[in-house]
C-alpha positions as CSV (number, residue, x, y, z in Angstrom):
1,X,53.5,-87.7,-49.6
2,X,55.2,-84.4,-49.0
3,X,52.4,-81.5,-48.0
4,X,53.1,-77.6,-49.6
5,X,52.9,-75.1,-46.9
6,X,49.2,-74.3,-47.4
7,X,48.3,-77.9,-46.6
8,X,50.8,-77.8,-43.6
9,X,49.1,-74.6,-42.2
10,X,45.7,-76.2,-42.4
11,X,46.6,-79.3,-40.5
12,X,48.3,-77.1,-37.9
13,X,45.5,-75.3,-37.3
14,X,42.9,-78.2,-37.7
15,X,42.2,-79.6,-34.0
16,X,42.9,-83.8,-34.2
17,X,39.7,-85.7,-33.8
18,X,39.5,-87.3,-31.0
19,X,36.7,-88.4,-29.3
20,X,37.0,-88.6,-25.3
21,X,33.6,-90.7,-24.9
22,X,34.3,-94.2,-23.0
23,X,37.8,-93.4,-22.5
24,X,39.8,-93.9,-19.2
25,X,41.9,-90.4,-17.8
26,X,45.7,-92.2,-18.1
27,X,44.2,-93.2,-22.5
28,X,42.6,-89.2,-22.6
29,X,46.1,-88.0,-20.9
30,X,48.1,-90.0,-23.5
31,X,46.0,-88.7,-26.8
32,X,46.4,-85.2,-24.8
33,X,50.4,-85.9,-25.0
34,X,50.2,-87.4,-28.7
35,X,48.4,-84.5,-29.8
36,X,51.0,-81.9,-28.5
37,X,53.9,-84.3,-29.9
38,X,52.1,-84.1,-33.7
39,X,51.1,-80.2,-33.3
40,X,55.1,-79.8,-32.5
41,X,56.3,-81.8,-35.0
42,X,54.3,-79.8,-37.5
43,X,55.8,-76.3,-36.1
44,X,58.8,-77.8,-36.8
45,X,58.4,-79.1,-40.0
46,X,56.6,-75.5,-41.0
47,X,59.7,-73.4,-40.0
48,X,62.3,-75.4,-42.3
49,X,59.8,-74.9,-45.4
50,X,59.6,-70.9,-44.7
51,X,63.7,-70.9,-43.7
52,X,64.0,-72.9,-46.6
53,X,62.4,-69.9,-48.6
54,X,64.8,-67.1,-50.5
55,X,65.0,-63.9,-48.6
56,X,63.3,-61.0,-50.8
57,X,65.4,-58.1,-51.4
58,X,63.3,-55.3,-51.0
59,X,66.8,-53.3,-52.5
60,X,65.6,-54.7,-55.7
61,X,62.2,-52.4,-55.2
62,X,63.5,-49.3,-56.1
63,X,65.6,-50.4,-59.2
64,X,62.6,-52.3,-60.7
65,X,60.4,-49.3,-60.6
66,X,63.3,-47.1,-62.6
67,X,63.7,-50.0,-65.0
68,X,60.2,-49.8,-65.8
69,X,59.9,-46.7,-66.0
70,X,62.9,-45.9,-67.9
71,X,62.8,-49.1,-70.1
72,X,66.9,-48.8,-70.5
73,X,69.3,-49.9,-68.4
74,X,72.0,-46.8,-69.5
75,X,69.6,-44.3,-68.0
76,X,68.3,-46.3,-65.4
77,X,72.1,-46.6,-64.1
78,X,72.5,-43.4,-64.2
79,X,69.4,-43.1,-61.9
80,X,70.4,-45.4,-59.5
81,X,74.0,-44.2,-59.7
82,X,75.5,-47.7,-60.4
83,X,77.6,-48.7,-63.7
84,X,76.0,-50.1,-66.7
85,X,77.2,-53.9,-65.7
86,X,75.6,-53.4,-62.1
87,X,72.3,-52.2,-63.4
88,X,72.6,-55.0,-65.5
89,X,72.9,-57.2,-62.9
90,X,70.3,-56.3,-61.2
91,X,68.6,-56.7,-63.8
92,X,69.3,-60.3,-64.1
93,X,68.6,-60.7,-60.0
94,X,65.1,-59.0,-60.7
95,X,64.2,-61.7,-63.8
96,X,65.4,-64.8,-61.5
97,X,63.5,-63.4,-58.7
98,X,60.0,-62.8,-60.5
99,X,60.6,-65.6,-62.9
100,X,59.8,-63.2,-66.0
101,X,62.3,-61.6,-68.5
102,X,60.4,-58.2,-67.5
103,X,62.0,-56.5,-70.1
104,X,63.2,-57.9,-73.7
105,X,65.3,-56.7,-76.4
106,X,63.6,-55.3,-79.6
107,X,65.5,-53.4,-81.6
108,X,68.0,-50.9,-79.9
109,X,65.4,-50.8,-77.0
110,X,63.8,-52.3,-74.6
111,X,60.3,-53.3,-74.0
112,X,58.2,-54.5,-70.9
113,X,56.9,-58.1,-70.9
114,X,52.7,-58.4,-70.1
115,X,53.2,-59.2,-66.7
116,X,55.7,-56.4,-66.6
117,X,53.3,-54.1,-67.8
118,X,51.0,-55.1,-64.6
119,X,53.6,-54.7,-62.4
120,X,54.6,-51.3,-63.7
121,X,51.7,-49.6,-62.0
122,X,52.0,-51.5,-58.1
123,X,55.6,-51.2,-58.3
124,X,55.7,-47.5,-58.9
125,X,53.5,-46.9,-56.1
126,X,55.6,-49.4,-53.4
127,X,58.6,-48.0,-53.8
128,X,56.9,-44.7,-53.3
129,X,55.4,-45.3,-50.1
130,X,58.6,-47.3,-49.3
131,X,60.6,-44.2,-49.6
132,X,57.9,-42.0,-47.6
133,X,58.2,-44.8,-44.5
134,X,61.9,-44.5,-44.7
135,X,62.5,-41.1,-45.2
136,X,63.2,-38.7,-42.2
137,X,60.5,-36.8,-40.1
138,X,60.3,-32.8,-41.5
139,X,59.2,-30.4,-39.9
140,X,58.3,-28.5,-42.8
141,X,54.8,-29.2,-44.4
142,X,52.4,-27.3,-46.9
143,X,49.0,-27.1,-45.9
144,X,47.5,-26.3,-49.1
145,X,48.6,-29.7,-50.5
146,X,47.5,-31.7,-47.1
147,X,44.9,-34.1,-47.8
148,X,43.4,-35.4,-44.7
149,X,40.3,-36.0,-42.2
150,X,41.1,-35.1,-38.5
151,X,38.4,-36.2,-36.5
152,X,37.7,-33.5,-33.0
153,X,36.0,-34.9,-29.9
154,X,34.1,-31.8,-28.2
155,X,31.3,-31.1,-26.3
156,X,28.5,-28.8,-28.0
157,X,29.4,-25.9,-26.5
158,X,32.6,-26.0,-27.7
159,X,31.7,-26.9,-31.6
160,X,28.5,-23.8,-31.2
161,X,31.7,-21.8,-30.1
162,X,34.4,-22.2,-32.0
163,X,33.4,-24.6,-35.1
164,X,32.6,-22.3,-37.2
165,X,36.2,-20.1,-37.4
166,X,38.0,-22.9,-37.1
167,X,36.7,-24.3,-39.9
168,X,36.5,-21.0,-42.0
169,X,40.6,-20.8,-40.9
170,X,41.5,-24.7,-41.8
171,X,39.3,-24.4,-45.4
172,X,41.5,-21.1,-46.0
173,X,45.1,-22.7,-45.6
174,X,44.4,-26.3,-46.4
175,X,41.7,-27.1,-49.1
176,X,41.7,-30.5,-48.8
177,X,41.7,-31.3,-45.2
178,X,37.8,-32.3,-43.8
179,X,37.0,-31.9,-40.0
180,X,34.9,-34.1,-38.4
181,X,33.4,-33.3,-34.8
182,X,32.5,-36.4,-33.0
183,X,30.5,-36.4,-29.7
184,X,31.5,-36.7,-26.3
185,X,29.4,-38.7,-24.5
186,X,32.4,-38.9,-21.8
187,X,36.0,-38.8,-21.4
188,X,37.2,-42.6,-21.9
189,X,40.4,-42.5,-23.6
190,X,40.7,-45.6,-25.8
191,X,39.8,-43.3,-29.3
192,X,43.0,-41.2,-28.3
193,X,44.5,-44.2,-27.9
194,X,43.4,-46.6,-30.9
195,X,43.2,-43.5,-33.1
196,X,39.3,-42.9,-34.0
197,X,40.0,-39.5,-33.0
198,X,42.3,-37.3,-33.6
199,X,42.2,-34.4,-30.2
200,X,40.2,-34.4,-27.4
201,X,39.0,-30.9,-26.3
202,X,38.4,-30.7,-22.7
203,X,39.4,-30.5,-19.0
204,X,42.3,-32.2,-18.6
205,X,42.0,-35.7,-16.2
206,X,44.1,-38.3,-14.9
207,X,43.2,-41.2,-15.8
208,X,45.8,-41.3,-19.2
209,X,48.7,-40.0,-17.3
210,X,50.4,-40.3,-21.4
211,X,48.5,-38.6,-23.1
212,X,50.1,-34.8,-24.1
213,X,47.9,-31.4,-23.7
214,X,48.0,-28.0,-24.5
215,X,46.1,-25.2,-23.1
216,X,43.9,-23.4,-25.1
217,X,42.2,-20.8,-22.7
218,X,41.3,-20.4,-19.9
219,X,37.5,-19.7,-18.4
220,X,35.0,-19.6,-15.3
221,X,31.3,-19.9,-14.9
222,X,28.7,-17.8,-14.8
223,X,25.4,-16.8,-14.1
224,X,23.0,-16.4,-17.1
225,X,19.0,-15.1,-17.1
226,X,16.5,-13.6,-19.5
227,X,16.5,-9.9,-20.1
228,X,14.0,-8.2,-17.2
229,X,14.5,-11.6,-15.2
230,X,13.9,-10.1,-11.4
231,X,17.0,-11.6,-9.8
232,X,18.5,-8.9,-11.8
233,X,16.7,-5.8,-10.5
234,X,19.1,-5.7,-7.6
235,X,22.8,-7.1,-6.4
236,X,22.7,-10.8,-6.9
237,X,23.5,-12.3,-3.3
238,X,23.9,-15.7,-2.6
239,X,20.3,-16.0,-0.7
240,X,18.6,-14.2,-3.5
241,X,20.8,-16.6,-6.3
242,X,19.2,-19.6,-4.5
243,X,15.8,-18.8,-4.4
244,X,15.5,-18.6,-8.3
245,X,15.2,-22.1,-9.9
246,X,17.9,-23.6,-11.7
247,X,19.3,-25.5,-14.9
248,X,22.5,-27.0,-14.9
249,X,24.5,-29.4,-17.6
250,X,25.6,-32.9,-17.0
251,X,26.7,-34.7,-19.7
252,X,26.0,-37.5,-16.7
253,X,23.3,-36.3,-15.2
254,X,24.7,-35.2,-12.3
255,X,22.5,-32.5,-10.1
256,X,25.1,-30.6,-8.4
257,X,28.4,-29.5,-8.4
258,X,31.3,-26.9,-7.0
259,X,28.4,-23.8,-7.1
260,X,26.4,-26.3,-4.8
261,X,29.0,-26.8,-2.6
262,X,30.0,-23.3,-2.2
263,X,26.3,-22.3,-1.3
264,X,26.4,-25.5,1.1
265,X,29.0,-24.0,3.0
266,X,26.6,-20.9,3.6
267,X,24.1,-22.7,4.7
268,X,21.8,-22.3,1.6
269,X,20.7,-25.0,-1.2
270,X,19.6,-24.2,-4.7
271,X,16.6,-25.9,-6.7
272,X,17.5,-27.7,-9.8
273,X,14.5,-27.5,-12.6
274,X,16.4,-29.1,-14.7
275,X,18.9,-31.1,-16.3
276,X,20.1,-30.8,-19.8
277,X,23.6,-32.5,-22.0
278,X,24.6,-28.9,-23.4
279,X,25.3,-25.9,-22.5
280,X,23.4,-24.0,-25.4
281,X,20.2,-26.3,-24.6
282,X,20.9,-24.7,-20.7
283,X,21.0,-20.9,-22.4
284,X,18.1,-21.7,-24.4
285,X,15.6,-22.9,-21.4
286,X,17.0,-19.7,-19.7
287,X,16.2,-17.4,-22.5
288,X,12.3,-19.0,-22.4
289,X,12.0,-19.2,-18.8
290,X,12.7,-17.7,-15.5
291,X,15.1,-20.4,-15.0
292,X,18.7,-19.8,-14.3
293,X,21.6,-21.2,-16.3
294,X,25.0,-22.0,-14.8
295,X,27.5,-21.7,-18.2
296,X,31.1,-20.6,-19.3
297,X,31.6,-17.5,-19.6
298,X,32.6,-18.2,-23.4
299,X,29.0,-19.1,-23.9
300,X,27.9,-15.3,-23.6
301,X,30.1,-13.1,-25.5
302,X,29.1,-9.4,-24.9
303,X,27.9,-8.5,-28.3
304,X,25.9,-11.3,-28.3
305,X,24.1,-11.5,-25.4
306,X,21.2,-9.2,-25.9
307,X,20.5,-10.3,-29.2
308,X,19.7,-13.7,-27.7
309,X,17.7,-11.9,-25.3
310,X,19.7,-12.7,-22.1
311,X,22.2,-11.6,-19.9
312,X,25.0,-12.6,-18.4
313,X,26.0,-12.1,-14.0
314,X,29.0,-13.0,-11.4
315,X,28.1,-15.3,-9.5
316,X,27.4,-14.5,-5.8
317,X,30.0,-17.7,-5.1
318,X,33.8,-18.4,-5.7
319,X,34.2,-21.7,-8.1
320,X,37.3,-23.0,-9.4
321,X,38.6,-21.9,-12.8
322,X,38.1,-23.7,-15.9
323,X,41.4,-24.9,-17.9
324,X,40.1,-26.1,-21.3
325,X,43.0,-28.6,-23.0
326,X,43.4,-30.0,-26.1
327,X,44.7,-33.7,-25.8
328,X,46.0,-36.0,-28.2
329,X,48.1,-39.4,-27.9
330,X,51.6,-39.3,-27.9
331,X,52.4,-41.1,-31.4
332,X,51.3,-37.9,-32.8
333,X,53.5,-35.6,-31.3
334,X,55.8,-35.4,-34.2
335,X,53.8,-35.6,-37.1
336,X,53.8,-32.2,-38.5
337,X,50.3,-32.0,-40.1
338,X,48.9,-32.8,-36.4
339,X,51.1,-30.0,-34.8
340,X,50.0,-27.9,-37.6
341,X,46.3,-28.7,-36.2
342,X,47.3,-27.8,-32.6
343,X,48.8,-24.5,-33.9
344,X,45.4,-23.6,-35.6
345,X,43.1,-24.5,-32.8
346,X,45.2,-22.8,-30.5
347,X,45.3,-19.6,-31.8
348,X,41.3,-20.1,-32.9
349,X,40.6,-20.3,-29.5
350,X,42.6,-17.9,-27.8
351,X,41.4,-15.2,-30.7
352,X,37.6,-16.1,-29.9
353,X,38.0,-16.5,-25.9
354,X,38.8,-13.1,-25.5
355,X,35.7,-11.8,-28.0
C-alpha cells in the first residue's frame, strides 16, 4: 500500500511504540537503532515524493492576473509585451498547471470559468505584493498616503514633553499613520530587536552594540523647588542643597546617583524622601512639598515654570551631561517611512529642547 504525503508526514512525526519495560540494554539498544533506520528510511522516501513534485512557476503569476483581468489574450500580450502565440501559450501552461480552462471561448470573447472567478480576486493581490517584494528600495515616499502604526518606547517625561507636537506634526503630514507610546519599564533590547517597537528614546547603552542611534538633544539636570521654597532665598551651595530633603526618579528604584557622588566627594550626604518612576510625578511632589526634585532641564521650560508654581536652580554640583538617542534596529535603516519618522522626531525635539 503506497502512503500520500500527508500520511507519510504523520508517521514521520508519530514516535514508534515501543515499550522498554522488561527489556535487556543490548534489545532497548537494538529497537533504539531500528527506530532510527525506519525514521530514515521515511526522510528518504518523503524527499523523492516532494522532488517528484512539478516546480511552480511563480513567472506564470503575473500573466494570470492580466489574463483575468483583461479576459483577452491580444491585449493581455500587449501587456506583458509577448506575441499573441506566447501569451497563448502561457495560457495553455496556466490551464495544465491549475487544472481548469480558466478562461473559455464564447462568442468573440473570452470568459472566466467559476473557479477563475475566485481566483481573480487572490491573484490580483499576489502578484501585487510580489511586485512590491521585488521591486527596488526608493527613497522617495509620500507621507500623506502612509498607512501605518509605529510604536515609541519612552519614558514619561519624554511623552509629557514632546508627545503632544509630535503627534500634532505626524497627524499634519501623514493622516493615516497612528503612534503608539509604549512604556519603559527598562532598556532590554529584544522589542528593537523582534520588532514590537519601532524606536527606543533614550540614553544610549552598550549592551546592543548593533543597534543605530541618532541624537536628538542634548540636556543636564537640575534643581527644581516650589515658589518661596527657602533654599531659594539665598545662593544655593552645596551644604545648604543637602540639608533640604530630596526626591529623585528611578525607574529601578535606585536611591542615588552622579549628584550623590559629587556631594560625596565634599564630604556631604543628601536625604532622599522619596522615590518615584517619573520625572513629572518628582515635579509634582516638589510643587506640594518642601521637597526637592532632581529633573532635566527639559522638564522646566521657562514660560512654564511659574505657572506650575515652581522654579527651576543650578545645581551647586558638576554632573555629567545628558545625550538623549533615538535607537532603532538595523533592518530598518533603509525603509524610508522609518527614516521619515527619525526626520520628524528629530527636528520635534530639537525645536522643543530649546523652548
Amino acid at each position: 500500500m503506497l502512503l500520500d504525503a500527508d500520511q507519510l508526514h504523520a508517521v514521520y512525526l508519530s514516535p514508534i511504540p515501543f515499550s522498554d519495560v522488561g527489556v535487556s540494554p543490548e534489545m532497548r539498544q537494538t529497537r533504539g537503532m531500528q527506530s532510527m533506520i525506519a525514521s530514515n528510511a521515511i526522510c528518504r522516501v518523503t524527499t523523492m515524493l516532494l522532488l517528484r513534485m512539478p516546480p511552480i512557476d511563480l513567472n506564470l503569476l503575473p500573466a494570470l492576473d492580466i489574463l483575468l483581468t483583461e479576459r483577452s489574450v491580444t491585449i493581455a500580450a500587449r501587456r506583458l509585451g509577448l506575441s499573441v502565440s506566447a501569451t497563448s501559450r502561457t495560457l495553455t501552461r496556466l490551464r495544465s498547471a491549475t487544472g481548469d480552462p480558466l478562461l473559455v471561448q464564447a462568442g468573440r470573447s473570452l470568459v472566466p470559468t467559476p473557479y477563475a472567478e475566485q481566483l481573480a480576486g487572490r491573484v490580483h493581490m499576489l502578484a501585487r505584493e510580489a511586485r512590491e517584494v521585488l521591486a527596488p528600495v526608493t527613497d522617495h515616499m509620500d507621507p500623506a498616503l502612509l498607512e501605518r502604526t509605529f510604536t515609541i518606547r519612552a519614558n514619561e517625561g519624554f511623552v509629557a514633553l514632546f508627545a503632544a507636537a509630535l503627534v500634532a506634526a505626524i497627524t499634519k503630514a501623514a493622516p493615516h499613520v497612528r503612534l503608539r507610546f509604549a512604556p519603559k519599564p527598562d532598556k532590554e533590547v529584544a522589542p528593537l530587536r523582534d520588532g514590537r517597537i519601532d524606536l527606543e528614546i533614550g540614553t544610549t547603552g552598550t549592551s546592543a552594540p548593533e543597534m543605530r542611534s541618532q541624537l536628538l538633544f542634548r540636556d543636564h539636570f537640575i534643581g527644581a523647588a516650589r515658589l518661596r521654597h527657602p533654599l531659594l532665598e539665598h545662593p544655593v551651595t552645596p551644604q545648604l542643597y543637602a540639608a533640604c530633603g530630596h526626591v529623585v526618579t528611578s525607574r529601578r528604584g535606585a536611591s542615588t546617583g552622579p549628584v550623590d557622588d559629587a556631594l560625596r566627594e565634599m564630604g556631604l550626604r543628601r536625604e532622599i524622601v522619596v522615590i518615584v518612576p517619573s520625572f513629572p510625578d518628582a515635579l509634582d511632589i516638589a510643587r506640594r512639598s518642601d521637597l526637592i526634585a532632581l529633573v532635566p532641564r527639559t522638564c522646566l521650560r521657562d514660560g512654564e515654570m511659574t505657572a506650575r508654581g515652581l522654579q527651576g536652580f543650578d545645581l551647586p554640583v558638576a554632573t555629567p551631561e545628558l545625550a538623549i538617542s533615538a535607537m532603532w534596529h538595523p533592518r530598518l535603516d533603509a525603509d524610508p517611512a522609518h527614516r521619515w519618522l527619525r526626520q520628524t522626531l528629530m527636528a520635534i525635539c530639537r525645536k522643543e529642547a530649546r523652548t
